[in-house]
N, C-alpha and C positions, 0 to 999 in steps of 0.2 A: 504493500500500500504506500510505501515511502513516496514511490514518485508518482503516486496521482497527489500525494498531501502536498508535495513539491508544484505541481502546477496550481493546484490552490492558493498556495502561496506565493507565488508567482503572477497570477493571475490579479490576486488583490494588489497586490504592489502596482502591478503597471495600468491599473485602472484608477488605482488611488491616485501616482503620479499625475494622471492625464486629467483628473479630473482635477486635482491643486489644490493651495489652500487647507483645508481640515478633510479634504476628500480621503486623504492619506492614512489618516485614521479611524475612520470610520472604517473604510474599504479592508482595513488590518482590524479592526472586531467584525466586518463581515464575515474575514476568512478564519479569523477563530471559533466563530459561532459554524462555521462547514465543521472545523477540525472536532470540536467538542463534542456538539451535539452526532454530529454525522460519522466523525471515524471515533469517538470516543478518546481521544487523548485528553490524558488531564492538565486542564489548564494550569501553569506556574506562576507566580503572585506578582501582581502587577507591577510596573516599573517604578510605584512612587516616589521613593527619592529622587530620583532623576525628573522626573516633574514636579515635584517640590523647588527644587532647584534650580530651576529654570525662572517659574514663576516667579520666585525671589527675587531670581538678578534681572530679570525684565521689569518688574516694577517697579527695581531702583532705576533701573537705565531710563525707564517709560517717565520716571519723574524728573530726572536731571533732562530729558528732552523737552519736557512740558515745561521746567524752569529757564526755559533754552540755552541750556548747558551747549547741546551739541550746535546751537546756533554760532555760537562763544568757540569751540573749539573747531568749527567751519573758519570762521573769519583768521582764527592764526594760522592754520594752513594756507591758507590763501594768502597771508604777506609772505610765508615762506617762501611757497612757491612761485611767486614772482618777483621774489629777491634774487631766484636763482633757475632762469626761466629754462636757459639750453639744456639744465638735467634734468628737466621736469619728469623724465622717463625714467630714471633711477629715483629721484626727491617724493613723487607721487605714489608708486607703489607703497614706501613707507613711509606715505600718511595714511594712506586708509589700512594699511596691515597695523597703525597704532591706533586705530580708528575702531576696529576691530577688536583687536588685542584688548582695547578699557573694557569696549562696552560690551563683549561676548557674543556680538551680531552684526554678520555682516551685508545686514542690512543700514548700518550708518553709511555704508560707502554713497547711497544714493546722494545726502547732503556736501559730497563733498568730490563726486565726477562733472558736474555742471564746473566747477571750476579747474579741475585738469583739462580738460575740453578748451573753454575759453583761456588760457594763457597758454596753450598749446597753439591753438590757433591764432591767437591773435602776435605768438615767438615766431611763426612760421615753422612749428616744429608739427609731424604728421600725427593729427593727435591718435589716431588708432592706435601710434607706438605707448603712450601713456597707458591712455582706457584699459587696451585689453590688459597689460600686466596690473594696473591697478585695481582694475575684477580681482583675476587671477590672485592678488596677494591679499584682498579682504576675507578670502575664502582661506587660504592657508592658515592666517591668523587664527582661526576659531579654533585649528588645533592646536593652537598654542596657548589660547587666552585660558586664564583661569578663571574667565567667568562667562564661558563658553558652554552650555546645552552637553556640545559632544564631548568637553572635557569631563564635565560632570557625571559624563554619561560612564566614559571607560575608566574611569577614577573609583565611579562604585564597581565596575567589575572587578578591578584588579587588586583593590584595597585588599581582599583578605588572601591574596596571593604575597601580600606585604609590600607593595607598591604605594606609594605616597604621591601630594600631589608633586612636589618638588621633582622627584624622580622624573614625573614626566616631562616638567616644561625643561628642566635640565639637558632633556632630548628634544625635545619639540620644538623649542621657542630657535635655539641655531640650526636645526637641519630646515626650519623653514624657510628662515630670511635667507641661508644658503642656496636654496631651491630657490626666492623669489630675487635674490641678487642675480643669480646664472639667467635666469628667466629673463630678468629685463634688459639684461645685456641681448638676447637672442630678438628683443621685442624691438629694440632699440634698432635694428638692422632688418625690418619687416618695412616691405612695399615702397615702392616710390616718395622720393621725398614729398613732402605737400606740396610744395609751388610747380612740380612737375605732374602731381595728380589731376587727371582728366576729371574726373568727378566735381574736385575742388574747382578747376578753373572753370569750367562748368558755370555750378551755383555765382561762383562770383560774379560771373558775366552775367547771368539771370539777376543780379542784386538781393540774392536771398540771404548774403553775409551783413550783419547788419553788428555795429560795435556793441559792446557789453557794459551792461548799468555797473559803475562803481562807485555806486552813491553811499554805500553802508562801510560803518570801518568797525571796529573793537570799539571804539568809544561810543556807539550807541546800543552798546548790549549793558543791561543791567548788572549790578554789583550780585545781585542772589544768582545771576545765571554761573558768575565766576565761583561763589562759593556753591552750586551742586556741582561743579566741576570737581570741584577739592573733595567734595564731602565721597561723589563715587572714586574718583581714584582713591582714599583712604579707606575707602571700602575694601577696595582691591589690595592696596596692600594690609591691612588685614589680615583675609582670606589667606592670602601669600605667605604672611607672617607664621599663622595658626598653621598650616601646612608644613613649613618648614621646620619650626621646634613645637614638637609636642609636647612639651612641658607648659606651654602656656593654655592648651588647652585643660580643662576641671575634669578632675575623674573623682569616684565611687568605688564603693566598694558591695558592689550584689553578689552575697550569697559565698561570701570569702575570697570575691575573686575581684582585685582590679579592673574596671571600666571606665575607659577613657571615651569623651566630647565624641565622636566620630567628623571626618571631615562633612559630608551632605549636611548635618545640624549646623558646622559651624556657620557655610555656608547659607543655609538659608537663614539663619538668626542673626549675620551680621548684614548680610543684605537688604531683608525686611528693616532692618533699623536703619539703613544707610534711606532708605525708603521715606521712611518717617519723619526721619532729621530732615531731610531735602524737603521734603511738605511741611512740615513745621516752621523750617526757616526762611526756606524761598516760598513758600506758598503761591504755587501755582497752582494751575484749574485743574481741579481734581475729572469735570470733561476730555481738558487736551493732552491730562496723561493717559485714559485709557481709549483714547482716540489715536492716540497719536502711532505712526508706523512700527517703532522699535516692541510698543508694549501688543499690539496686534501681531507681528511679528511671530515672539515669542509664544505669545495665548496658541496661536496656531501649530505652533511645534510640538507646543503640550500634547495637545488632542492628537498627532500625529504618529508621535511616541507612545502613546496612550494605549492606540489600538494595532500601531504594526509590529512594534516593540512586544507588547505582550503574546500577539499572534507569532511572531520569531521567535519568542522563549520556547512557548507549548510548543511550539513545529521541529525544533531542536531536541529538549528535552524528552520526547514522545520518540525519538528517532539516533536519542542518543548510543545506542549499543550499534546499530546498522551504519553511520556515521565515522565513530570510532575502529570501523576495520579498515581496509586496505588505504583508504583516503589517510589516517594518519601516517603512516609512515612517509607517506609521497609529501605531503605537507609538512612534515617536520622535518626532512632531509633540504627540502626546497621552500622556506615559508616565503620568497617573494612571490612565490605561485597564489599566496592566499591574498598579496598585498591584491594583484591584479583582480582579485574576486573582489575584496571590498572597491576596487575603483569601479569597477561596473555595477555593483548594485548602488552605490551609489550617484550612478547613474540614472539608476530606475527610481530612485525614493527622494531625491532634491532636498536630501538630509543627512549631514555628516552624523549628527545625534542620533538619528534614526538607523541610517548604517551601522554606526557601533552596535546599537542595543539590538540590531536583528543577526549582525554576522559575525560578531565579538564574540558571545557565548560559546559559539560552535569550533572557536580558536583555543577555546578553554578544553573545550571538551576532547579537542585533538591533540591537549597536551603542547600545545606551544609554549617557550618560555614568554615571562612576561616581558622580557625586553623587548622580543622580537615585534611582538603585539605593540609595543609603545615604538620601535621606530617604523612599524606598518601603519602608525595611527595618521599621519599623511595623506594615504592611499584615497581615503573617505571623501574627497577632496574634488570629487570627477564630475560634480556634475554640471560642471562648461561646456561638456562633452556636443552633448543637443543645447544649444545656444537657445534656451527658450526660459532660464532661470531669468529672474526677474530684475537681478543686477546688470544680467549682461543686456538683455531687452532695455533698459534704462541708457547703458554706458552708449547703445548705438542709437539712441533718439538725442542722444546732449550733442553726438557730435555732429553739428551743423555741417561740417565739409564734407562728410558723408564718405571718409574714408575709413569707418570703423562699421564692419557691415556681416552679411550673413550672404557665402556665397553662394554659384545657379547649384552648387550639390551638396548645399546645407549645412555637412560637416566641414568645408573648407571654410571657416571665420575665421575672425580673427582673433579670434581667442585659444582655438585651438593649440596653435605653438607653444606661447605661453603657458598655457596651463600643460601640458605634458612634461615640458622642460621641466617647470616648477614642481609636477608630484614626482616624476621618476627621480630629482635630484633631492629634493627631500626625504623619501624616505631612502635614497641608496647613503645620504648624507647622518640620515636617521639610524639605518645597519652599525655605519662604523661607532658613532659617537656612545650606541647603546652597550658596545661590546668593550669599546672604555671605559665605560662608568658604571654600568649593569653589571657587565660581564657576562 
């Protein structure tokens, strides 16, 4: 029965995908309610923490945006970046990969490609070269950030493997920017300069270029946007802090036995309160924080996590002994074979968080070490792949020259390069560093 429960699951994945949005989880308790009721597997206990989790750090993000925090940190990107206009193709990637990296979605990037775009264009540099790696790098971030969905995600899996969060971003955080440094270097040397771009001189001669408003600076963002800015980043480090020395976190003693804070509580309890403080002090609209993109965002991944997450437990664990034969040894002689399985499902699920918690377990169960798993955590990373994610649909409507595009065979865009360069060099970057430090 293995592999009709496999097209089931299969089946809900890529219908959830197409459908978007919270389709994704729904469509993943669709296919658990087949597996339950219909093959009789028994369901495994839901993902909570990891939507605990999430929730948390969305609602602080959702409020530092509502404070317009992330408005405050748009506008100083923007002198950077045309302080130092000719690297805009290196300078751009890492701002939205720190864009990312605060706020644990990379969904910030949208507030902050309208501006790689326009000082692209208006440097005469080809803004495609930008956009796409600066996609490309807000996506890698999430596996790095410590207030990331997917971090939260493979953090509770690996914890009682004895994995911390330190451990991971120790791997994560340089095999990425290594992956998105090579990346932009390769981005950096894509397509026709712009002033030789047909497209471009095109529009111009049409008069569809038209100059850009720079009527707003830092000095008309309010003083509470600047302190939710301060209040989430000490949130973040924090979280960071508690991770790193556990002695700061409070432990008990149940039943004779030491019990220590676990990271997911500290996690959600210091975030909720990062939360609080930001509404208490900046007192923004309690409307435009749960209105706003980052705090939808997140709601969405919950529910996503929720039902494809828990339908990937039960479909593993119901198939764990059948699994566990010949398949492990080939996977554990060669685990970049598995890196490749998570880049394509996560292709099918437009969720790095959602990838861990459906194809991370079954890495567990085939006995991988946990290194390997943490410098495969990268891989999650694919879904540029079909150029129809919402970031990359965004990055080709900002660029007015119309040199950042979706080519006549779909998969030739321009994001492609970039993002390949960027996961294969991360995690082949991610192998060595974990055999360093891991061992």
């Amino acid at each position: 029965m293995f592999w009709i429960e496999l097209i089931i699951v299969l089946l809900a994945i890529f219908i959830g995908a197409r459908l978007g949005g919270i389709g994704l989880g729904v469509m993943g308790a669709l296919g658990l309610a087949i597996l339950t009721f219909g093959f009789h597997l028994q369901p495994t206990t839901a993902p909570i923490d990891v939507m605990l989790m999430i929730v948390s750090v969305v609602t602080a993000a959702g409020a530092m945006q509502a404070a317009l925090g992330l408005d405050y940190l748009v506008l100083l990107a923007e002198k950077i970046l045309r302080r130092h206009p000719s690297r805009i193709t290196y300078y751009g990637p890492l701002v939205t990969y720190l864009f990312t990296f605060v706020a644990g979605t990379g969904h910030v990037a949208y507030s902050i490609l309208p501006v790689i775009a326009e000082v692209a264009t208006e440097t005469k540099v080809r803004p495609e070269r930008p956009l796409s790696i600066s996609v490309i790098a807000s996506q890698q971030a999430i596996t790095a950030s410590p207030m990331s969905a997917a971090t939260a995600a493979i953090l509770a899996l690996l914890t009682p493997m004895g994995i911390t969060l330190p451990n991971i971003l120790m791997i994560c955080i340089p095999s990425t920017l290594i992956g998105v440094t090579i990346a932009a270097f390769f981005a950096n040397h894509m397509g026709k300069n712009l002033v030789d771009d047909p497209e471009y001189l095109q529009r111009l001669k049409d008069g569809l270029l038209k100059p850009s408003d720079h009527s707003k600076s830092v000095a008309d963002i309010p003083s509470k946007a600047k302190i939710s800015v301060l209040l989430f980043i000490m949130g973040a480090f924090a979280v960071v802090s508690f991770g790193s020395f556990p002695f700061l976190r409070p432990e008990w003693v149940v039943e004779g036995v030491k019990v220590k804070m676990g990271m997911p509580e500290v996690i959600e309890i210091v975030m909720l309160c990062v939360a609080a403080l930001i509404i208490l002090i900046c007192r923004p609209k309690m409307n435009s924080l749960i209105s706003g993109s980052v705090f939808l965002a997140g709601i969405q991944a919950v529910i996503a996590i929720f039902g494809i997450a828990w339908m990937g437990d039960t479909f593993f664990a119901g198939n764990k002994a059948f699994l566990s034969g010949g398949i492990q040894n080939l996977v554990t002689a060669m685990p970049w074979l598995f890196a490749i399985a998570l880049f394509f499902m996560s292709v099918l699920l437009y969720s790095q968080a959602a990838t861990v918690r459906a194809l991370m377990p079954l890495a567990i169960t085939l006995g991988l070490p946990a290194a390997s798993m943490i410098a495969m955590f990268p891989a999650v990373n694919g879904y540029f792949f079909i150029p129809n994610y919402p970031t990359i649909v965004a990055a080709i409507n900002f660029d007015r020259t119309g040199t950042t595009r979706i080519g006549r065979y779909v998969l030739n865009h321009s994001f492609m390069i970039p993002g390949l360069v960027a996961t294969i060099f991360s995690v082949g970057a991610g192998f060595i560093l974990s055999a360093l430090f891991l061992g």
